[in-house]
C-alpha positions in Angstrom: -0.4 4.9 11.9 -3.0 2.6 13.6 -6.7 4.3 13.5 -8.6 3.4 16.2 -12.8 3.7 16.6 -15.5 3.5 18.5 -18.8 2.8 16.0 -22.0 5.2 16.9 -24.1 3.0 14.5 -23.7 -0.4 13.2 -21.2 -0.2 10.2 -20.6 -2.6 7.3 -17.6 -3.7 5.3 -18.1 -5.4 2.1 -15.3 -8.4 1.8 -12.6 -8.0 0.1 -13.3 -4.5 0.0 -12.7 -2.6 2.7 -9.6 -0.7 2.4 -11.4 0.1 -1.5 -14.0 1.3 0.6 -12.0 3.5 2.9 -9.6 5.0 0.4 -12.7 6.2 -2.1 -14.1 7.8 1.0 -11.1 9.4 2.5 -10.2 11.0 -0.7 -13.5 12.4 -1.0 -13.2 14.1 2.8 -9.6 15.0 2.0 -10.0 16.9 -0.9 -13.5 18.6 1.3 -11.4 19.7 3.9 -7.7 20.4 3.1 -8.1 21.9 -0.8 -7.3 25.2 -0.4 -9.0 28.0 -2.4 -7.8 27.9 -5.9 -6.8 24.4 -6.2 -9.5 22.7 -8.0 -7.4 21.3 -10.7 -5.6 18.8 -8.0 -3.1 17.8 -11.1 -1.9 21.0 -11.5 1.6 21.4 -10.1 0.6 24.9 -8.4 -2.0 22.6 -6.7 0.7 19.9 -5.7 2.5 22.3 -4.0 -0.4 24.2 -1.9 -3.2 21.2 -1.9 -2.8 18.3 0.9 -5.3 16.3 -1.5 -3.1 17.1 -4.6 0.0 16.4 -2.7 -1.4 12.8 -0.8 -4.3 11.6 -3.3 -3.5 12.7 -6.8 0.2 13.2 -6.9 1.5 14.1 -10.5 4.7 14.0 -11.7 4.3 17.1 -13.4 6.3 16.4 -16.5 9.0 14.0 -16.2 8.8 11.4 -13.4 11.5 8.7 -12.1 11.6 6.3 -15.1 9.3 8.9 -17.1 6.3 8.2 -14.9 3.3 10.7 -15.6 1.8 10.0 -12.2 3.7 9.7 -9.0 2.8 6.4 -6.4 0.3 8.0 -3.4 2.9 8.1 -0.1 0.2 5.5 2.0 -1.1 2.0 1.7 -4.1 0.8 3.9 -4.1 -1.8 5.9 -7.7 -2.6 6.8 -8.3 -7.2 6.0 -9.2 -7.3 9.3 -12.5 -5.5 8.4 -13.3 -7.4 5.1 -16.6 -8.9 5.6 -17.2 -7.3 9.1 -20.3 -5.8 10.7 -19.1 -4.0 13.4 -22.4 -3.1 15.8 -22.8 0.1 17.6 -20.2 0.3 21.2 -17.9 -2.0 19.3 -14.0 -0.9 18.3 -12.6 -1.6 15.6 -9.4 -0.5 13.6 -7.1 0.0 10.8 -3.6 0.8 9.8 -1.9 3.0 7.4 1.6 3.2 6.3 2.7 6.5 5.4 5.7 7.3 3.5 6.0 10.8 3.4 8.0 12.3 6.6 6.0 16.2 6.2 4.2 16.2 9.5 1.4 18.0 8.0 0.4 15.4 6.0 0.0 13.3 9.5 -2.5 16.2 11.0 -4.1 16.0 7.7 -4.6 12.2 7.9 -6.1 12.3 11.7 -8.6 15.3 10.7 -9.8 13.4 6.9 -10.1 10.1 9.4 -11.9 12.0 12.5 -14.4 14.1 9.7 -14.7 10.8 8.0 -16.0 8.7 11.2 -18.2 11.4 12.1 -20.1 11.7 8.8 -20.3 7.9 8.3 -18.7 4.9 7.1 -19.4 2.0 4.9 -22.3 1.7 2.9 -25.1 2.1 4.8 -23.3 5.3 6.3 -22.7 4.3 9.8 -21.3 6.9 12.2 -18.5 6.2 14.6 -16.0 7.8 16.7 -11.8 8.5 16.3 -11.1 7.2 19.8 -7.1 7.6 18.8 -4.1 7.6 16.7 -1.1 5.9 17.6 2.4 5.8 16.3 1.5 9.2 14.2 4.3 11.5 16.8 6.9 8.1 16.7 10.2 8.7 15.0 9.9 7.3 11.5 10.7 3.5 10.9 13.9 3.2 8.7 14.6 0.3 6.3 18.3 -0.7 6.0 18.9 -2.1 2.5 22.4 -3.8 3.1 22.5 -7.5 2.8 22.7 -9.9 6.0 23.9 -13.0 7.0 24.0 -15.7 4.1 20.7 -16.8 3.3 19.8 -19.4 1.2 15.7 -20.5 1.7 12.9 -18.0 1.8 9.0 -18.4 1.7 7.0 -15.6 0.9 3.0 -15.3 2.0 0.9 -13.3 -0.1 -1.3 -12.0 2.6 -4.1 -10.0 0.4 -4.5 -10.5 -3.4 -1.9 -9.6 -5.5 -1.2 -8.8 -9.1 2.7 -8.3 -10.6 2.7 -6.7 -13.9 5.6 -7.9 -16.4 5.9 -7.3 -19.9 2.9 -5.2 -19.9 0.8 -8.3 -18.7 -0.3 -9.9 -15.1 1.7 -12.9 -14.3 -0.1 -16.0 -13.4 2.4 -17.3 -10.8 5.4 -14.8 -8.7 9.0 -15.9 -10.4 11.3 -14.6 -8.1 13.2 -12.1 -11.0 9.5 -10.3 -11.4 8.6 -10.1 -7.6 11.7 -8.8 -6.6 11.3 -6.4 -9.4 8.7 -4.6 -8.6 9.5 -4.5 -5.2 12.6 -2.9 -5.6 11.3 -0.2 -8.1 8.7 0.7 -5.9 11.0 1.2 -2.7 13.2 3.0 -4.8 10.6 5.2 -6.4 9.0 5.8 -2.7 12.6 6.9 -1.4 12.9 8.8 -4.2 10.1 10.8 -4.2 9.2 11.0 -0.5 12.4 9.2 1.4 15.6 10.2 1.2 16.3 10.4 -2.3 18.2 8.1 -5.0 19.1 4.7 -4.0 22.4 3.5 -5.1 21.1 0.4 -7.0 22.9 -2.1 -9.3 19.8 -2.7 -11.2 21.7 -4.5 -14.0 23.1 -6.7 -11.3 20.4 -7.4 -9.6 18.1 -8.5 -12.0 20.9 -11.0 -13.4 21.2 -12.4 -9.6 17.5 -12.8 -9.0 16.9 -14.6 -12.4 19.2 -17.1 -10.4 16.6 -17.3 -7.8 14.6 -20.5 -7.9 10.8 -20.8 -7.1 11.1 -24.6 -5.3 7.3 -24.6 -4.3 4.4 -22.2 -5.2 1.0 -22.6 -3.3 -1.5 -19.8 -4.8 -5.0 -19.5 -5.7 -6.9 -16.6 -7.4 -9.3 -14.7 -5.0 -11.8 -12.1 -7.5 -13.5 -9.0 -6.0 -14.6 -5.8 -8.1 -15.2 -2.6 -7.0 -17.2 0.5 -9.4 -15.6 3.8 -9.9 -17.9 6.6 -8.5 -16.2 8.8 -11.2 -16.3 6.8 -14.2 -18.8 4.0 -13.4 -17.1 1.5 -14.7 -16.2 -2.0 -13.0 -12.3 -2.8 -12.1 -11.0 -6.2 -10.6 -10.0 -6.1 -6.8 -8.4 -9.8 -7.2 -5.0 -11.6 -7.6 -3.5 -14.4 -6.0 -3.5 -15.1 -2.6 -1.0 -17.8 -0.7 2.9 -18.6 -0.5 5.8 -19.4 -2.5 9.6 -20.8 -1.5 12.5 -19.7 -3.2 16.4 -20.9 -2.8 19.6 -19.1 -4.1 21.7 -17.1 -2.8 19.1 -14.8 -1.1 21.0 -12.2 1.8 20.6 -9.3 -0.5 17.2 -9.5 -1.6 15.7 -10.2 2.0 15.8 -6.6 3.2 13.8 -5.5 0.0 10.9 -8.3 0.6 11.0 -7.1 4.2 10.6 -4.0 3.2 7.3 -4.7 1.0 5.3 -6.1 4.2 5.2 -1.9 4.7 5.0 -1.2 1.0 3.2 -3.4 -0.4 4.0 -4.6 -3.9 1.9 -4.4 -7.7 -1.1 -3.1 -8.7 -3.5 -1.2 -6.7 -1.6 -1.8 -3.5 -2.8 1.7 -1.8 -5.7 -0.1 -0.6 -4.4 -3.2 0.4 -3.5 -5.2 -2.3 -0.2 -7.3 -2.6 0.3 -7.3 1.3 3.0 -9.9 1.6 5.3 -11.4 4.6 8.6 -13.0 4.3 10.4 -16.1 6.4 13.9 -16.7 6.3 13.6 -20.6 6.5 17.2 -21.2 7.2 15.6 -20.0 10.8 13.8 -23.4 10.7 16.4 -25.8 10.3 
């Protein structure tokens, strides 16, 4: 869904922070205007089932999740870099994307009346009002990933477009090994088709980890880009970095390309609602 804008009064994003900014402030009008009556405990599974915000913001796994998981990944990621560090001045448009996952078409009317009450009551932090001028691709048929494996493929490189963090035995790795990348890209398509798609993918997750491990990374070209960002519920500071730039990989790749494509809609680690771990993948057989 692209998000287009017309700005009222001159409105400020902070860089590296803009899809921050717009996800703490569309939960905040989401929650205002879709919580139904009764629903104030948003991780309640009564509320998950009757609450938009519950449902979209907070979703729980109420009790046991796929792999155990207590909370269940939100069904969007923003798409907004092209507003980091941006003061867009009153007549100007300007624009964002979000991927949504979940195919219930009253999450989209939810979405388009959070973004239009958003815009009217101000954006950024100096609260500048704009204008929803329109929506588009929110009444297309949903996109559809095929999974199956390609042509042979033997040479990939993969930009990290937005910072990005890969968690792996319970710490953030410094560099993206091909086993760990692929990783959590695959468990986080399979948990978004799980949970929102259409259901269980038939994965040989033994088999694939022991194929990616054969993977090589041939070239890695990344630097650390920081940014923080303060909870407004806890008031404490948490990191908006991670690693920014590309990496080249050769093996025997065909199976794993469809996944990596896959994760330019996704997105892949930590806090990759808002915008984090944006990545793009090149087949660079193409090249030769």
């Amino acid at each position: 869904m692209r998000f287009e804008f017309v700005a009222l009064e001159p409105i400020s994003f902070p860089r590296g922070k803009a899809a921050n900014l717009l996800r703490g402030a569309f939960g905040v009008t989401l929650r205002a205007i879709a919580c139904l009556p009764g629903c104030e405990d948003s991780r309640s599974c009564a509320s998950r089932n009757t609450c938009a915000y519950a449902r979209v913001f907070e979703p729980s796994a109420c009790g046991r999740g796929p792999s155990g998981l207590a909370d269940w990944p939100r069904p969007f990621v923003f798409r907004a870099s092209r507003l980091d560090g941006r003061t867009v001045n009153a007549g100007e448009c300007f624009q964002f994307d979000l991927n949504l996952f979940s195919l219930d078409e009253t999450v989209r009317r939810d979405l388009i009346r959070t973004f239009a009450a958003l815009a009217a009551e101000g954006l950024g932090p100096g609260r500048g009002k704009a204008e929803l001028l329109r929506v588009t691709g929110a009444g297309s048929e949903p996109l559809s990933l095929n999974l199956a494996p390609g042509a042979p493929l033997r040479r990939i490189r993969v930009e990290f477009v937005t910072p990005t963090e890969l968690k792996h035995a319970h710490r953030v790795a410094e560099r993206p090994e091909f086993p760990i990348l692929f990783g959590r890209i695959r468990d986080r398509i399979a948990t978004l088709s799980r949970l929102y798609g259409a259901g269980e993918l038939d994965i040989d997750f033994q088999g694939t980890n022991a194929r990616a491990s054969a993977v090589r990374m041939t070239r890695c070209h990344v630097r650390r880009e920081e940014a923080q960002r303060r909870s407004t519920k806890t008031g404490r500071t948490h990191s908006l970095g991670g690693f920014v730039g590309e990496a080249e990989y050769e093996g025997d790749l065909a199976e794993f390309l469809p996944y990596l494509q896959g994760a330019s809609w996704t997105g892949v680690g930590r806090q990759c609602v808002w915008g984090k771990g944006e990545i793009k993948t090149v087949a660079m057989d193409d090249e030769d």
